[in-house]
C-alpha positions, 0 to 999 in steps of 0.5 A: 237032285241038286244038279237038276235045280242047278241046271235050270237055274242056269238055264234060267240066266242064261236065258236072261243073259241072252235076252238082256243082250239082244234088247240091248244089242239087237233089234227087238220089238220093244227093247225095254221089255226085252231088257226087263224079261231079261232081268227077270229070268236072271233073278229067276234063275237064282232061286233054284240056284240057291235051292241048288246050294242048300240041297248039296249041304243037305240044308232043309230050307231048300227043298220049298224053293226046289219044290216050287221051281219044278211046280212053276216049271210044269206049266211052262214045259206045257206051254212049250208043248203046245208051240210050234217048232224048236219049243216042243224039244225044249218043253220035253226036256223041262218037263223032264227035268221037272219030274224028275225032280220033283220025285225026287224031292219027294222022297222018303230018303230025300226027307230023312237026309235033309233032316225032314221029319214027316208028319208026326201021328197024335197018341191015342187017348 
């Protein structure tokens, strides 16, 4: 589970790193959109990254964040989907990933080994 966020979280930069460097080296449309998607995809990328993190120390905290990335990673796996060309593998494996993950995270085990207690049932009066 941890080495699912930690993929796409590295996915994530790298995809930044590399579209950092071509709006800087190469020759895109709009170089400052290039550099800011870029930006963007790294600082992205360090939230499931840190979500990672915390799952390995068993932390509770970061299950949200791991939750979230896989919910926002469905949409643009279905976005990829329904492209043309070399998007539509990728977009299988992010869905992928993001599935698997997300039951994964949603597990009774997963819960009870992060310290998560589920919902509590009110006594009977």
């Amino acid at each position: 589970m941890a080495g699912l966020s930690a993929l796409e979280g590295a996915a994530l930069a790298l995809g930044g790193m590399y579209m950092l460097v071509m709006g800087l080296l190469g020759r895109p449309d709009s170089p400052q959109q290039a550099e800011m998607g870029g930006l963007t995809l790294i600082v992205l990328g360090l939230i499931p990254l840190f979500a990672a993190r915390g799952l390995l120390r068993r932390r509770s905290w970061s299950r949200g964040p791991a939750l979230i990335t896989q919910i926002i990673a469905l949409p643009v796996a279905w976005t990829l989907l329904r492209s043309h060309g070399a998007l539509i593998p990728a977009g299988i494996a992010l869905a992928a990933v993001a599935l698997t993950a997300l039951v994964q995270l949603v597990r009774p085990a997963t819960r009870e080994a992060l310290g998560i207690q589920g919902p509590r049932a009110t006594p009977e009066a």
